[in-house]
N, C-alpha and C positions, 0 to 999 in steps of 0.2 A: 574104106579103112582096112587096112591088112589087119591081122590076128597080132601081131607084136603090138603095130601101133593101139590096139582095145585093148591088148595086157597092159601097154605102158600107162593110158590114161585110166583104168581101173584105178593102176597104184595110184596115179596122181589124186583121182579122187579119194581114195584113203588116206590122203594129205590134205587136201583140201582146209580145213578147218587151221591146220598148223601153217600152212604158205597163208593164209590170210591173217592170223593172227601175226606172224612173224613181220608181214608187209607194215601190217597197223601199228608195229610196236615201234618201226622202224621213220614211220610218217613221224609219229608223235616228239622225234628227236629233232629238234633245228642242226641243219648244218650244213652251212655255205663252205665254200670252196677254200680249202687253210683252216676249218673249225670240225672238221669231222670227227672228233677224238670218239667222243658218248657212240657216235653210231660207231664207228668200226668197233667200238667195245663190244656193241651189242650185237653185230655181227660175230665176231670173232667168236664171244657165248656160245652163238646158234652153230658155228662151225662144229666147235667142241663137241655140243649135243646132239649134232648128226652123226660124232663118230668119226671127222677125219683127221687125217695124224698129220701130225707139222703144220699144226695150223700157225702164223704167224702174223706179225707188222713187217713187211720190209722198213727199209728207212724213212722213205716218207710219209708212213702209215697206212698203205694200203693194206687190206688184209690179203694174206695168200694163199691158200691153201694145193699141196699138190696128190691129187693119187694116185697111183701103179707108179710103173717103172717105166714103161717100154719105150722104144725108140721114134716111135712117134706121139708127138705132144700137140694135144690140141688148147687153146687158153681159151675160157668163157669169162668173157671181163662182162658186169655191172659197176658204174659210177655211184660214188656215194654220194655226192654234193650235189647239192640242186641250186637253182637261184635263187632270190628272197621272195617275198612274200606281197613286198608291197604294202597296201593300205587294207588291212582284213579287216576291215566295214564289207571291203566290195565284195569278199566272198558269201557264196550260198553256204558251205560250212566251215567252221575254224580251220583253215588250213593245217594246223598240226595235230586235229583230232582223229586222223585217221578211220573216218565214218563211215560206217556200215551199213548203206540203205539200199532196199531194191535189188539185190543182187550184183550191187557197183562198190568200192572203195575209193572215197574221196580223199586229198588232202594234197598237200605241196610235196610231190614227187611221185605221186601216186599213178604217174604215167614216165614222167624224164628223173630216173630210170630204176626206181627201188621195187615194179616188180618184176625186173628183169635180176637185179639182188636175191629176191627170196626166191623167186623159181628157179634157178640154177643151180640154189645150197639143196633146193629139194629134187630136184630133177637130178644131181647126181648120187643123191643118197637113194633114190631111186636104184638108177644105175648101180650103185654098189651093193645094194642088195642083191641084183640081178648078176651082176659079176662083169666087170671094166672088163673089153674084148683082150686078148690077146696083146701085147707086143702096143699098148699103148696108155700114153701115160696123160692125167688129165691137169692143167692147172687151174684152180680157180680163184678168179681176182675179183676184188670187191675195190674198186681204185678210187683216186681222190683227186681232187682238181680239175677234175673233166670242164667244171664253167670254167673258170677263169684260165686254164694250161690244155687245150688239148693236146691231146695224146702226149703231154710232158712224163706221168705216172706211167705209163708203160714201157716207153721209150728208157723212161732208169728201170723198169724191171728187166728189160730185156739187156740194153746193154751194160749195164752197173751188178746188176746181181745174177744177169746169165742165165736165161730163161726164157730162152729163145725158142718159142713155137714153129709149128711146119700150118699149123691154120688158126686161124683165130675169128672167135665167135661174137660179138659186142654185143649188150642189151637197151638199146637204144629203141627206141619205140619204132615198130613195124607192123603193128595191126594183122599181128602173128601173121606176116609176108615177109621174103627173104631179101633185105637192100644189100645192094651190090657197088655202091659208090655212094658219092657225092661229090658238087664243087669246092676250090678249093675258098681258104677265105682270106683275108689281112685285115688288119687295123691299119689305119694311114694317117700321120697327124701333118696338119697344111699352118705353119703358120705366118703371117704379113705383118710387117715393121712401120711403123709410122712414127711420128712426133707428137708429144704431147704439146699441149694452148690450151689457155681458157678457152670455155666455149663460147666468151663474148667476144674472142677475137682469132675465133676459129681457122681464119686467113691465115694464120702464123703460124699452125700444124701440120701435121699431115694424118690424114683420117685412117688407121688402119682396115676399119670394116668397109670402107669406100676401096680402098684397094685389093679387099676381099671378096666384094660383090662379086666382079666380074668372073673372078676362080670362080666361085662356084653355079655359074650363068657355065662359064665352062664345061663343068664337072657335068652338070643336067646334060649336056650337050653329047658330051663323050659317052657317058650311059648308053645312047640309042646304038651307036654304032660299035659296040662290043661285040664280040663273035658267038656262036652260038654254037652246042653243038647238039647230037640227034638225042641224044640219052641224057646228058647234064643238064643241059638246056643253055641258055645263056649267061654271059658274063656278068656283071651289073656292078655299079657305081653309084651311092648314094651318102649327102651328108648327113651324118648320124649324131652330129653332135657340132656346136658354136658355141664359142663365148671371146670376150677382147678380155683386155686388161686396160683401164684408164684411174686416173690419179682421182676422179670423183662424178659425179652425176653432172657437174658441170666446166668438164674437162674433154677435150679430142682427146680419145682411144690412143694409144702407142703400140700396140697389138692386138691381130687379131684373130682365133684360132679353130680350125675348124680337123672335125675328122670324119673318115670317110669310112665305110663298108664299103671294101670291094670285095666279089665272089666272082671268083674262077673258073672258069668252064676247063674242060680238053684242051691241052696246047698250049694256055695261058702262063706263065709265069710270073714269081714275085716280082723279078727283075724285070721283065715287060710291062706291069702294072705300074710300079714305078715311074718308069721312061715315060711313060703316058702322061704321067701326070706335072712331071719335071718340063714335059714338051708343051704344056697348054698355053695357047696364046698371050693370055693372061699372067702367068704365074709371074714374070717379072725375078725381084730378087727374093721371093717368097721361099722359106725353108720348107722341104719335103722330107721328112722320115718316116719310117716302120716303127708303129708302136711296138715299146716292152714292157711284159709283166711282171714285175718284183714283188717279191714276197715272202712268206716261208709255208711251209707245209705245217699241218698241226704237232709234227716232232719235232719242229725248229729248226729244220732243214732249209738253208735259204734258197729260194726259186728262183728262175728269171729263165722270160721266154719269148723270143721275138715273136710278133704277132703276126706270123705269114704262114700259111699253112698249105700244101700242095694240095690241088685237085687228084682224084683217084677213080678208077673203075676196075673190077674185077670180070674179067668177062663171061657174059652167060654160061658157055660152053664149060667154064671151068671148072674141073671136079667138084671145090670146097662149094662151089653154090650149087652144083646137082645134087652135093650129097646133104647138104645142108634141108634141102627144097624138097627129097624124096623121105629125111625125117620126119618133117611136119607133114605132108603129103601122107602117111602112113597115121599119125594121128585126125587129121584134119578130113582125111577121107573126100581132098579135091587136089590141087595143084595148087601153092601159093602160089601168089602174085608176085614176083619179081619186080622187085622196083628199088628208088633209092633215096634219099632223104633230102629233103632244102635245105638243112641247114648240117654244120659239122661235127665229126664227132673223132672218138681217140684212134678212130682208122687211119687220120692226118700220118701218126706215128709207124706202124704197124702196116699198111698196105703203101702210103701217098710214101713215108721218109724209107722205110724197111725191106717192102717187096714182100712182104708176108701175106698169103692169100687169109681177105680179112672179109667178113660178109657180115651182115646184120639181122636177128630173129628176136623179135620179145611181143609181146601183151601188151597195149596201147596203142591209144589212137595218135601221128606223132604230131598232129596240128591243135593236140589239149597241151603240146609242150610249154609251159612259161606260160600260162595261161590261171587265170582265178578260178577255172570249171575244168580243173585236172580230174578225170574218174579212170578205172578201171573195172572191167568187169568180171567176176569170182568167175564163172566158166573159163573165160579167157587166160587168166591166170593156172589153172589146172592144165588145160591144152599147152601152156607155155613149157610148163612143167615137165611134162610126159614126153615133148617133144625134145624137152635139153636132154633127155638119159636115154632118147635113142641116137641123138647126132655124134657122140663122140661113134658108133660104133659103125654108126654108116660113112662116116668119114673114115674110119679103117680099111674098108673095104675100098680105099682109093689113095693107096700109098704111094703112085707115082706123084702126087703134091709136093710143090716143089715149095721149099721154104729155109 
């Protein structure tokens, strides 16, 4: 551990008790994806009481906060929205109690991704007590829709309001290790047309789900032989979701509909994913589309976002992840572990649509994601901490970053 990195976590632990309460207060708020109003409030609050200026909403409610000036701009995004909850019988504790046992904080988000939220509003008040380096300017996003639109919420920060970073930070769970990608993903919806018959004279139909077996005898098939690569890993194809449409319990089906998860490795494309699937022995005259999300934001901003999202890697060698990885490296008193995430997050936007070098660092473990035994651990959360209010500055010292 260098001397900076013991000064930084010092402050953090003189925060300690405030980044944990701030997390707990923030658990205790429901708020899916289009409902985040209450927490951005009570974000926004805590913005205020750390002291930063221009704290705001953009338009679709994100909170934003910006500080310094200078010409280079680093963005630390945390998501506000989590996914639901499910059946809380199955939890060990109330998911929106935000519980304080053992040195852990439990509840529904309390890993994917509010405390990656409260460590960044502390970790750069940190920082500004300490004094933002030179010639660089910070933005901080608390965004929204991250479940149901990745990276939709950045992508209008960036292009719609002009707040276009040179590197960006995400607080996506990495088990305070630095991810450097991910696959890409899609929604795919498959659907087959038949005839409705009674089902005592079934002869006289045509069975939809009979003409959708085979698709998805198909689809298993096509799964194996997807491409793979050394660092994403492989592609995959799986159905994630069936139902038909029939006139009654004793009626042949007229439609039958299924949809897919596919994930994207290196090389892969939406448009290749597609073909694939348009080309299956089976598929016949069955419709293939890209799902779309429609919606609005919690301002009443209407949404809509194709569900295809590009695979991405940032590579080792590159500044934003050296300088990223020698921040925490200086608190953490080892070398994080460099690695990248199974599932996707708002880098889609920002590294996979943008070309902004975009890299991943927070507190949690990321396989408690969407899980009923979500915890975090209060040291983890400190170290998160101490580490956000030295990365803006080790990232300064690597201004040939191209963004």
């Amino acid at each position: 551990m260098t001397a900076e990195g013991r000064a930084a976590l010092a402050q953090a632990h003189g925060r300690e008790s405030e980044i944990v309460r701030f997390l707990r207060d923030l658990i205790a708020i429901p708020a899916t994806s289009g409902r985040e109003k209450e927490r951005c409030e009570r974000i926004q609050q805590e913005y205020e009481a750390l002291g930063f200026e221009g704290v705001r909403f953009d338009r679709l409610g994100s909170v934003v906060a910006s500080i310094g000036n200078g010409p280079f701009t680093v963005m630390m995004d945390g998501h506000t929205d989590c996914v639901g909850v499910g059946d809380p019988s199955v939890w060990l504790h109330d998911p929106f109690e935000g519980k304080l046992e053992d040195g852990r904080v439990f509840g529904r988000g309390a890993v994917d991704e509010l405390p990656a939220v409260a460590c960044m509003a502390y970790g750069v008040r940190i920082l500004a007590e300490r004094g933002l380096p030179e010639g660089v300017r910070l933005i901080l996003v608390a965004s929204v829709m991250e479940e149901d639109c990745d990276g939709y919420a950045l992508m209008h920060l960036i292009e719609q309001e002009g707040l276009r970073p040179n590197a960006v930070v995400l607080g996506e769970p990495t088990n305070l290790g630095v991810y450097r990608g991910h696959r890409g993903r899609m929604g795919i919806e498959v659907v087959a047309r038949g005839v409705a018959a009674h089902g005592a004279c079934c002869e006289r139909g045509v069975n939809a789900v009979y003409k959708m077996a085979p698709i998805i005898a198909d689809i298993e098939l096509l799964n194996n032989r997807l491409p793979e690569d050394p660092f994403l890993g492989k592609g995959t194809v799986t159905v994630s979701w069936v139902d038909c449409a029939s006139p009654s319990f004793n009626a042949v089906p007229d439609a039958a509909r299924i949809v897919l998860d596919r994930r994207l490795t290196a090389g892969e494309s939406p448009e290749d994913a597609l073909a694939q699937i348009r080309a299956l022995s089976h598929i016949g005259d069955a419709e293939v589309r890209v799902l779309r999300w429609e919606g609005s934001s919690w301002t009443g901003v209407p949404v809509s976002q194709e569900q295809a999202f590009p695979a991405w890697i940032l590579a080792e060698e590159h500044p934003v992840v050296g300088g990223v990885a020698a921040a925490v490296e200086a608190v953490l008193g080892r070398p994080p572990a460099i690695s990248l995430w199974p599932f996707s997050t708002n880098g889609v936007a920002t590294m996979g649509r943008l070309g902004i070098p975009t890299v991943g660092f927070a507190p949690g473990r990321e396989e408690l994601a969407h899980t009923t035994g979500e915890w975090v651990a209060v040291e983890d959360l400190v170290k998160a901490a101490a580490a956000y209010s030295l990365i803006p500055q080790f990232l300064a010292a690597h201004r040939d970053v191209a963004g």
